[in-house]
LOPAKE-462603 format. One record per residue (C-alpha): x negated, y, z negated; residue number from 0; chain. Coordinates in steps of 0.001 Angstrom, whole numbers, plus 500000, padded with zeros to 6 digits. Layout:
<rs>
xx = X yy = Y zz = Z seq = NUM mol = A
...
</rs>
This chain:
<rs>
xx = 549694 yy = 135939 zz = 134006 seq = 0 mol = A
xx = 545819 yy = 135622 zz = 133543 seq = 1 mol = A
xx = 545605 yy = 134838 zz = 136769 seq = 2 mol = A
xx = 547035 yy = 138188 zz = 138146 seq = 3 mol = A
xx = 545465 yy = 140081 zz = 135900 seq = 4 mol = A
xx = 541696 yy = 138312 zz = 136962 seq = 5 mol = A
xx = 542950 yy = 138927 zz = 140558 seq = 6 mol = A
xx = 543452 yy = 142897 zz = 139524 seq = 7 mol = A
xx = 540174 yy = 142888 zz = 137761 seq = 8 mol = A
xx = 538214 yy = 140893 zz = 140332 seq = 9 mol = A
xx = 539615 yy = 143601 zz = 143349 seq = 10 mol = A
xx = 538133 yy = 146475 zz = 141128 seq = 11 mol = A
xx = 535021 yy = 145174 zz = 140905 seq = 12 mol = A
xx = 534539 yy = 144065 zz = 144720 seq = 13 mol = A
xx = 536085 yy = 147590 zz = 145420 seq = 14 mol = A
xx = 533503 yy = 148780 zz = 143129 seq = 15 mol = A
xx = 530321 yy = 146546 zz = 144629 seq = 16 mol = A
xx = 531471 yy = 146765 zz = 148438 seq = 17 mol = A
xx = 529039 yy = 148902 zz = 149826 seq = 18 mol = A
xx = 526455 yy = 146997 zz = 148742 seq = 19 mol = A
xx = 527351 yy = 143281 zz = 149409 seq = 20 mol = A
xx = 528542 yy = 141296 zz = 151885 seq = 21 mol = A
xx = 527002 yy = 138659 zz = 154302 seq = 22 mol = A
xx = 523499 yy = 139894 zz = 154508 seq = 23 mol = A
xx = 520711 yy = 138154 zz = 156581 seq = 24 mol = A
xx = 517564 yy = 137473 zz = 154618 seq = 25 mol = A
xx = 515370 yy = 140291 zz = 155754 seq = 26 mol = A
xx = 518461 yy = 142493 zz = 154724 seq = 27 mol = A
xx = 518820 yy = 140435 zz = 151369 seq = 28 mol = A
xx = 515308 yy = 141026 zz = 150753 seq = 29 mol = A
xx = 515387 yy = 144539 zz = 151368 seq = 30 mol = A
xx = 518400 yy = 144863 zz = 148901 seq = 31 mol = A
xx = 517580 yy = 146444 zz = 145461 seq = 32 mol = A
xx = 520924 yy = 144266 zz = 144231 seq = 33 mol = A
xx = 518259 yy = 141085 zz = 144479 seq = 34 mol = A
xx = 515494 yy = 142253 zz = 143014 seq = 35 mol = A
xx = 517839 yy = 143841 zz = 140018 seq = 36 mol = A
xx = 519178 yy = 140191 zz = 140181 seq = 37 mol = A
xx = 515244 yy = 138414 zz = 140087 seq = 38 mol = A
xx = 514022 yy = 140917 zz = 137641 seq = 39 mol = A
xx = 516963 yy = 140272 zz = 135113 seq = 40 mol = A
xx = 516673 yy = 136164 zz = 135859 seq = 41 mol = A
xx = 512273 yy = 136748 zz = 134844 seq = 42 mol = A
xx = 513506 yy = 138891 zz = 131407 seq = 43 mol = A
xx = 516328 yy = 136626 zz = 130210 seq = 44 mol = A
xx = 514723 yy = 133278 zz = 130856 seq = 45 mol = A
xx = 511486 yy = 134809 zz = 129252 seq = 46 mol = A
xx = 513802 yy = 135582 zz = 126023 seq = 47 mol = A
xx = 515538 yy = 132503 zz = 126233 seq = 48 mol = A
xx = 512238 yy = 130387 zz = 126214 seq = 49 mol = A
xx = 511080 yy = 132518 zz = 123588 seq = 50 mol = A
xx = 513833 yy = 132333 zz = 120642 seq = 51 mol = A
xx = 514861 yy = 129124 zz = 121695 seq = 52 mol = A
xx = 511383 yy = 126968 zz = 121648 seq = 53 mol = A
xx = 510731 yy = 128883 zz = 118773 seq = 54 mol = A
xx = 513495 yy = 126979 zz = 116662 seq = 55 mol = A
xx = 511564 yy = 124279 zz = 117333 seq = 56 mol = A
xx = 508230 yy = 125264 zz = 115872 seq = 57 mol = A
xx = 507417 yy = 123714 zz = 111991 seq = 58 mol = A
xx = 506109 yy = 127026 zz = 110845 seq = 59 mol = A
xx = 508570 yy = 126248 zz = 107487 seq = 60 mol = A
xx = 508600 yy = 122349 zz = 107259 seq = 61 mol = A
xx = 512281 yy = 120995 zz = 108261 seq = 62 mol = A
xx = 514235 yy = 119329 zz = 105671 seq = 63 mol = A
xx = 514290 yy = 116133 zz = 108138 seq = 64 mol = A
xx = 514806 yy = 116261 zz = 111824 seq = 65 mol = A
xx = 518211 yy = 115785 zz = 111669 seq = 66 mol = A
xx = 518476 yy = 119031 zz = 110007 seq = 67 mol = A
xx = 515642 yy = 120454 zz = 112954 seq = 68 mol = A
xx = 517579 yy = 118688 zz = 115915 seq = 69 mol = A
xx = 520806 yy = 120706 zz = 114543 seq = 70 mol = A
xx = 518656 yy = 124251 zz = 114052 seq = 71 mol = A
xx = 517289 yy = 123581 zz = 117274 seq = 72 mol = A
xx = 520926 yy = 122896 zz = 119498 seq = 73 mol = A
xx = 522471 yy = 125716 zz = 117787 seq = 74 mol = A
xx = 519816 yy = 128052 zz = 118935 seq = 75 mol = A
xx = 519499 yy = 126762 zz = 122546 seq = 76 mol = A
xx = 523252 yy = 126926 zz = 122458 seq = 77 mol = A
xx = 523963 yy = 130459 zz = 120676 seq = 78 mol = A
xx = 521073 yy = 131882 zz = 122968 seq = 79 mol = A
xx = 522165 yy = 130547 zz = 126231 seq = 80 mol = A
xx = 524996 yy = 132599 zz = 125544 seq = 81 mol = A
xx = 524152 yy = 135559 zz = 124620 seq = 82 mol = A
xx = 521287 yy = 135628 zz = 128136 seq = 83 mol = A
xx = 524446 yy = 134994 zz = 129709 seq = 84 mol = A
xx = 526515 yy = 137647 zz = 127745 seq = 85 mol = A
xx = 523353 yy = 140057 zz = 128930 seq = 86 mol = A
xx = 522687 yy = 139260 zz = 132583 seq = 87 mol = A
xx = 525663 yy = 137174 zz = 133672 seq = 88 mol = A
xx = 526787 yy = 139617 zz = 135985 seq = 89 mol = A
xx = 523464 yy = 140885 zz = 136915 seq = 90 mol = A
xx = 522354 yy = 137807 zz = 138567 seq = 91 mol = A
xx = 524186 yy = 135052 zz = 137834 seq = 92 mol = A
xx = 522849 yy = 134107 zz = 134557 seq = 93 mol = A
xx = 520709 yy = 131215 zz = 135788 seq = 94 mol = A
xx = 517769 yy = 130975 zz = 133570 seq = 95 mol = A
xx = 517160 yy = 127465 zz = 135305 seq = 96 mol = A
xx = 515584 yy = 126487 zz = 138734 seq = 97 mol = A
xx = 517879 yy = 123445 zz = 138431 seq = 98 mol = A
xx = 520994 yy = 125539 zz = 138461 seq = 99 mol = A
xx = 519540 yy = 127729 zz = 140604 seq = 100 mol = A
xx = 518532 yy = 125346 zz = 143436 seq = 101 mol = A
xx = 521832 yy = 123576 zz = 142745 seq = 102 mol = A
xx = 523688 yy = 127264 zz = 143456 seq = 103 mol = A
xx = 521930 yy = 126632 zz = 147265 seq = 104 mol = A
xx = 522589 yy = 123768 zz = 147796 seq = 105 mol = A
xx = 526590 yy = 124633 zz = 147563 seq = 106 mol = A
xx = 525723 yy = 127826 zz = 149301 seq = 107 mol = A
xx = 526931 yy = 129997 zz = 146618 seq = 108 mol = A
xx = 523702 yy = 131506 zz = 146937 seq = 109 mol = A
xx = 520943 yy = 132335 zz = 149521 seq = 110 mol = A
xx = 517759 yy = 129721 zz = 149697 seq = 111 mol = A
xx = 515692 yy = 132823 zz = 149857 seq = 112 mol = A
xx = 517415 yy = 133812 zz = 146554 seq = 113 mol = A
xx = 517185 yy = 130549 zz = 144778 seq = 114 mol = A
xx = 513048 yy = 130628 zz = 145537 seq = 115 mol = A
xx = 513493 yy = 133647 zz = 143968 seq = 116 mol = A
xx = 514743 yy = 133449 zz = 141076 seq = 117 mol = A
xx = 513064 yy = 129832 zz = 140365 seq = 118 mol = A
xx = 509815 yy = 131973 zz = 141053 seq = 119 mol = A
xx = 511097 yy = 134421 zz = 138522 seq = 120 mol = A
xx = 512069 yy = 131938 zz = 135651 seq = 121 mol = A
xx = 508953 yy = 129814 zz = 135988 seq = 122 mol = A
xx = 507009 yy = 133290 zz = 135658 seq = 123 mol = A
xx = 509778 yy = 134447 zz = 132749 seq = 124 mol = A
xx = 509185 yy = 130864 zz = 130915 seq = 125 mol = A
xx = 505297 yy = 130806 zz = 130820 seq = 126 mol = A
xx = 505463 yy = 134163 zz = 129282 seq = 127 mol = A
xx = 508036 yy = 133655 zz = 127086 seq = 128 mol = A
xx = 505870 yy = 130916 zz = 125615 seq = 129 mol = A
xx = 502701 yy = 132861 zz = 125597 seq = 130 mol = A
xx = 504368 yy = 135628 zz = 123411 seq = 131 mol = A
xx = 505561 yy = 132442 zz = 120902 seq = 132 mol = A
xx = 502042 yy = 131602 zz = 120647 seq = 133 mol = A
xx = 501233 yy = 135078 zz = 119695 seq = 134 mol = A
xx = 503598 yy = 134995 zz = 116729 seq = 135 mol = A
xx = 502834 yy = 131287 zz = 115322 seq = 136 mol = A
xx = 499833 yy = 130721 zz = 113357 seq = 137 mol = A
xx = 497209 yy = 128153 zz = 115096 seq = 138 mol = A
xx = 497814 yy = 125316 zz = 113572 seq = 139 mol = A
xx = 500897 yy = 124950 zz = 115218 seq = 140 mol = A
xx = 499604 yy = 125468 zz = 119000 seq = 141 mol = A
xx = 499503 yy = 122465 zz = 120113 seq = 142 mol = A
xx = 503384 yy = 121875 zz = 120109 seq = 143 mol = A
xx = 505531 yy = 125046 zz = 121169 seq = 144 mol = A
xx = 508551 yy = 123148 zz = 121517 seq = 145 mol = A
xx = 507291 yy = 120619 zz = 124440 seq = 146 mol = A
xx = 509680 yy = 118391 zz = 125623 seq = 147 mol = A
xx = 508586 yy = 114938 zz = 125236 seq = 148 mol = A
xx = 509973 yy = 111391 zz = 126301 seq = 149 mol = A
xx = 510353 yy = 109321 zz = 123270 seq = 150 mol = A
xx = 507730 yy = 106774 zz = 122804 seq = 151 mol = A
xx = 510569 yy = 103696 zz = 122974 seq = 152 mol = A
xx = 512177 yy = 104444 zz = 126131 seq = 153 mol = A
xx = 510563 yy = 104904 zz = 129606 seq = 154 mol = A
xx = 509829 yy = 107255 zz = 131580 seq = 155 mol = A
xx = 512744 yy = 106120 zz = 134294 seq = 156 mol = A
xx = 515017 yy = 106093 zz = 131032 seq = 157 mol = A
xx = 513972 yy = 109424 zz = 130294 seq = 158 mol = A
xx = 514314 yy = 110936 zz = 133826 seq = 159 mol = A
xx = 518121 yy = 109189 zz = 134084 seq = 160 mol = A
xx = 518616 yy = 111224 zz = 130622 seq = 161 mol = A
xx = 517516 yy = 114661 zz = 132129 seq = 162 mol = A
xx = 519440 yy = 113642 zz = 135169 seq = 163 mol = A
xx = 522479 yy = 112999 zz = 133152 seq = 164 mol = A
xx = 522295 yy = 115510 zz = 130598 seq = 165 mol = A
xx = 521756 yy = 118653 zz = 133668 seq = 166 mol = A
xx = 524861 yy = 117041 zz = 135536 seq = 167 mol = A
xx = 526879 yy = 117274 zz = 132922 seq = 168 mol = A
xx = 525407 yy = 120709 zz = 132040 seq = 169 mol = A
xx = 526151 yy = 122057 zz = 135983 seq = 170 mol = A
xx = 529139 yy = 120764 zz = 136098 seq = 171 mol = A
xx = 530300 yy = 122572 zz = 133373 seq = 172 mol = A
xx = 529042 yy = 125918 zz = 134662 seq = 173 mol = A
xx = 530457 yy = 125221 zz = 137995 seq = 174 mol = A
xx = 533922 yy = 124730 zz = 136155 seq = 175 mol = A
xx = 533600 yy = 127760 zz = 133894 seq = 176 mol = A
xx = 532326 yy = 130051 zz = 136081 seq = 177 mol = A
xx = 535053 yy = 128963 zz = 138889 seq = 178 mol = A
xx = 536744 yy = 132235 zz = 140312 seq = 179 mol = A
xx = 539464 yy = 130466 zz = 141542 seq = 180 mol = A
xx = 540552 yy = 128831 zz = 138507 seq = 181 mol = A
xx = 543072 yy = 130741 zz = 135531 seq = 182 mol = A
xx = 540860 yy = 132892 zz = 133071 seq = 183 mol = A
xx = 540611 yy = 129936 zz = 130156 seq = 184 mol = A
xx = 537971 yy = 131547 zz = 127372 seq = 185 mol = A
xx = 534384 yy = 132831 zz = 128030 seq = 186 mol = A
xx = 532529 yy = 131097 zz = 130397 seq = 187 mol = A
xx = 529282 yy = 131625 zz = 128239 seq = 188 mol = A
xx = 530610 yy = 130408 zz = 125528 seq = 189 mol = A
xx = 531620 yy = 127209 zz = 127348 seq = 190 mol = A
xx = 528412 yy = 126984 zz = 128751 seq = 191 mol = A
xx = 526307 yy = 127788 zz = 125420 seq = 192 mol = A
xx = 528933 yy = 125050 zz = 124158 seq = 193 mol = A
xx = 527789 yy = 122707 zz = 126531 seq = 194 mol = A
xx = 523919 yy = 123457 zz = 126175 seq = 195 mol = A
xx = 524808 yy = 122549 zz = 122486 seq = 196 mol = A
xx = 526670 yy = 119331 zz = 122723 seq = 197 mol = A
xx = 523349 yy = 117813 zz = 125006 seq = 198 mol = A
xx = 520814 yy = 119306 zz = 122996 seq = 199 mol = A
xx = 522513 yy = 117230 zz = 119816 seq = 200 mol = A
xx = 522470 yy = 114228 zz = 121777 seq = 201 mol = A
xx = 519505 yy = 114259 zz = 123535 seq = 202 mol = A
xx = 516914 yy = 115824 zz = 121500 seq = 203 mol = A
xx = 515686 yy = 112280 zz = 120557 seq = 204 mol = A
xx = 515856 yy = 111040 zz = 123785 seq = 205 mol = A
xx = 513645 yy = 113613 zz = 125835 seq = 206 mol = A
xx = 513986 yy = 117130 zz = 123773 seq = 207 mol = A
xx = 517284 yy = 117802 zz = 125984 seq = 208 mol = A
xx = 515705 yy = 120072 zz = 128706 seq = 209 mol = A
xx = 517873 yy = 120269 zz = 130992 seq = 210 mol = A
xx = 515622 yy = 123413 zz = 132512 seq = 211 mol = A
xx = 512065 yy = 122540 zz = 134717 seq = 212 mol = A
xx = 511218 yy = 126591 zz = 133739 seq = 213 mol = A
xx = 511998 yy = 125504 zz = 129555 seq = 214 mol = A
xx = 509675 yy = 122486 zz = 130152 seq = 215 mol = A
xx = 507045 yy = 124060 zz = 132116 seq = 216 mol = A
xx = 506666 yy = 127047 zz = 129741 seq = 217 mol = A
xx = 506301 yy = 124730 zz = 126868 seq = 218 mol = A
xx = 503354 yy = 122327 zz = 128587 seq = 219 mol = A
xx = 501336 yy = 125010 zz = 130008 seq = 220 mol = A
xx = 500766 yy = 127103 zz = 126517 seq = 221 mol = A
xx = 500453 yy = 123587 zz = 124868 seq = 222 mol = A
xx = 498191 yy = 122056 zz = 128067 seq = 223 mol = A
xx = 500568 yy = 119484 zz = 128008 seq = 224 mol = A
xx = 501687 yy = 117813 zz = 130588 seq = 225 mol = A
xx = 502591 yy = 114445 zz = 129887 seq = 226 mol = A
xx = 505364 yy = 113234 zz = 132007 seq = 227 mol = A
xx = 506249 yy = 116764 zz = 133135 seq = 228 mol = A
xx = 507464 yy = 115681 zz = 136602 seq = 229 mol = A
xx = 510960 yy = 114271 zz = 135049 seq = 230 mol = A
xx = 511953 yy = 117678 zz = 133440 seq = 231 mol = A
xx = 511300 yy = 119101 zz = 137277 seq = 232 mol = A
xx = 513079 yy = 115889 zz = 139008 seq = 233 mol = A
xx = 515753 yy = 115043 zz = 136230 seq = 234 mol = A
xx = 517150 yy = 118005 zz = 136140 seq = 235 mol = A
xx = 516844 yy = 119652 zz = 140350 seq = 236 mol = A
xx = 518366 yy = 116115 zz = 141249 seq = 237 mol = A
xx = 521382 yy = 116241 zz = 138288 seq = 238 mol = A
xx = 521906 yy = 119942 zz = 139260 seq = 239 mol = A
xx = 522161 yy = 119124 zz = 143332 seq = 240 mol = A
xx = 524580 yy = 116072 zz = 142617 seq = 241 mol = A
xx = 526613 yy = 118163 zz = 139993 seq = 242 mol = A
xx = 526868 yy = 120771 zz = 142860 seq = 243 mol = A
xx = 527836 yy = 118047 zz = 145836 seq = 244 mol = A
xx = 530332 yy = 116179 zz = 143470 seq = 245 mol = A
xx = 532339 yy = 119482 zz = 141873 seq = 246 mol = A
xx = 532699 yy = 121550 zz = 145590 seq = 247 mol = A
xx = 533423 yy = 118477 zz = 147749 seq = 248 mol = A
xx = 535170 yy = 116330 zz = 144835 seq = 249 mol = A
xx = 536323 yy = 117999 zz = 142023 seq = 250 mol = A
xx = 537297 yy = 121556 zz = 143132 seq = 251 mol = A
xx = 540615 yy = 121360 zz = 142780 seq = 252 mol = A
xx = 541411 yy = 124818 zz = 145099 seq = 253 mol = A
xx = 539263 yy = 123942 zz = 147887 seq = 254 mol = A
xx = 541948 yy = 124065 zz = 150002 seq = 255 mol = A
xx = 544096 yy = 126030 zz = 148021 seq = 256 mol = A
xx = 545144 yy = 129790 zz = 148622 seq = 257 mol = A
xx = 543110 yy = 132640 zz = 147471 seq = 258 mol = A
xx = 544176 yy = 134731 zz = 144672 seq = 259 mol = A
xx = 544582 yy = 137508 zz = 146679 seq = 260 mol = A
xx = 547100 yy = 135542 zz = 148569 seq = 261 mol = A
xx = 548432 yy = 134267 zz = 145759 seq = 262 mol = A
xx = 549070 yy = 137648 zz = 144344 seq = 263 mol = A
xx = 550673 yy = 138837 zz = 147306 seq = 264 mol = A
xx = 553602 yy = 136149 zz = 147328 seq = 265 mol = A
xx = 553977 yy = 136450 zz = 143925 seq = 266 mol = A
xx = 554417 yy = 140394 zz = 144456 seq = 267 mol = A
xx = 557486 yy = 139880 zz = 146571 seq = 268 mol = A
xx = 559037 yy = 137702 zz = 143794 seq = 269 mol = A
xx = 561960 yy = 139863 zz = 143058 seq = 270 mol = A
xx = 562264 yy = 138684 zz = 139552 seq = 271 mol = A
xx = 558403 yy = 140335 zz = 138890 seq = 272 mol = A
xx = 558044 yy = 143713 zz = 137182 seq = 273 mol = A
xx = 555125 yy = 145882 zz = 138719 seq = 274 mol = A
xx = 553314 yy = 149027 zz = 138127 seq = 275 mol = A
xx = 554653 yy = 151309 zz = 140554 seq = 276 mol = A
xx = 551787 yy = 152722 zz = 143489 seq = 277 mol = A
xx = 552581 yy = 156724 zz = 142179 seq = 278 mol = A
xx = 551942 yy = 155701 zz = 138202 seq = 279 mol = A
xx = 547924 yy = 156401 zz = 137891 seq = 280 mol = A
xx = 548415 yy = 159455 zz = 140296 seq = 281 mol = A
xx = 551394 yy = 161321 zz = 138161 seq = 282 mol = A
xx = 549913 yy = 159869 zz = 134579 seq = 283 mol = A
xx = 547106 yy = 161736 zz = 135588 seq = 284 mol = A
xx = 548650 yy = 164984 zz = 136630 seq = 285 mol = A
xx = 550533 yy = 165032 zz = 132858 seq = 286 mol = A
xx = 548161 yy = 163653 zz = 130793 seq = 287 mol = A
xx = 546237 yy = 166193 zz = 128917 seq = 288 mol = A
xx = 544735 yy = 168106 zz = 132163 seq = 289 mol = A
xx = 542374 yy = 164958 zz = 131682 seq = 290 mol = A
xx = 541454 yy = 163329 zz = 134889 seq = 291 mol = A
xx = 541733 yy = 159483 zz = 134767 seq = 292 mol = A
xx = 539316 yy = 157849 zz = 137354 seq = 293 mol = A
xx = 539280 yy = 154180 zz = 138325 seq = 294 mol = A
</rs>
């Protein structure tokens, strides 16, 4: 029953967006306002994202101990990865991550020329983000804005595996909730803030949990740090390409499965299903009120 009523909701809104999508060249694409409304709202939310959630890592107020920072600091990532989403989701995507966004081309469910875009506009939206922290933190706490750092007792290959493992496990879950094929199961920002979360618990000690080349990059240039930098851009692009590969050509369980507009149809001429008959929104609006019901 989800599933036809997704189906329903999903027509509306393609109904709604069809005279301004469809299979666009890229000198079309980048004519399109709907792409730079999309780049503009990936720059703003990554921006706020970097900003709340690097600031949870800041010792303005010294933490209890870090176990009590590492929790502060995956809840915030989390709850905040969520809420971007909750905000620009259907703007753009909800990216906030040149990782996801580069591993979005690579499956094709986005243009290349996109994808530089909007890795363009969260490495731009990440710097800033950090520049405003700096503006609210007192000095003495510059020269760590929440960089991500590999822990002195592993190495740097140890580290980049983590990134690696931690953004393939992060992709994959977005990939999964975000799936329009699949029955409506919960919010997929919540499953992805969930996710965010779970790494940021687990690998805080490891590498800070980036999981995002814009979060790291942010972070090192307003703290002129950068210190290993290239496994929070490699980690994560070559976790978020493999995620990608593995979850469209492996995983997807309806890749050769039957739209849900198909799927809607047969079920349609199931004679034991009840439907809303064609005439209802045209007669409930002729008796309801003298008020006009549009759709």
């Amino acid at each position: 029953m989800d599933g036809y009523f997704l189906s329903i909701a999903s027509k509306l809104d393609s109904i709604r967006l069809q005279s301004t999508t469809g299979k666009l060249d890229i000198l079309r694409e980048l004519k399109s306002c709907e792409l730079w409304r999309g780049v503009f709202a990936e720059f703003l939310a990554t921006m706020l994202f970097v900003f709340i959630g690097t600031m949870s890592a800041v010792d303005v107020v010294n933490p209890v101990d870090l176990s009590s920072k590492f929790i502060r600091i995956a809840f915030t990532f989390g709850l905040m990865i969520t809420v971007c989403i909750q905000m620009i989701g259907h703007v753009s995507g909800g990216h906030m991550n040149p990782a996801v966004s580069i591993a979005m081309a690579v499956s094709m469910t986005i243009s290349p020329s996109r994808a530089v875009l909007y890795v363009v506009a969260q490495s731009g939206g990440a710097i800033i983000g950090s520049f405003i922290l700096k503006g609210v933190t007192p000095s003495t706490v510059h020269s760590n804005l929440g960089l991500t750092l590999i822990n002195d007792d592993i190495s740097v290959e140890q580290g980049f595996a983590c990134e690696l493992i931690f953004t393939f496990i992060l992709v994959m879950s977005i990939y999964g909730c975000t799936d329009s094929n699949r029955p409506f199961f919960g919010s997929p920002a919540l499953g992805i803030g969930l996710t965010v979360g779970c790494m940021h618990l687990a690998g805080i000690p490891f590498t800070g949990a980036s999981m995002n080349p814009a979060r790291s990059l942010g972070s090192a240039v307003i703290s002129n740090n950068f210190e290993g930098h290239w496994v929070y851009w490699c980690g994560p692009i070559v976790g978020g390409i493999l995620a990608a590969l593995t979850y469209k050509y492996i995983f997807n369980p309806y890749r050769k499965c039957i739209s849900y507009d198909q799927a809607t149809e047969i079920m349609l001429k199931d004679k034991g299903m009840v439907v809303i008959p064609r005439d209802y929104f045209r007669n409930h609006e002729e008796t309801t009120n003298g008020h006009s019901i549009h759709l």
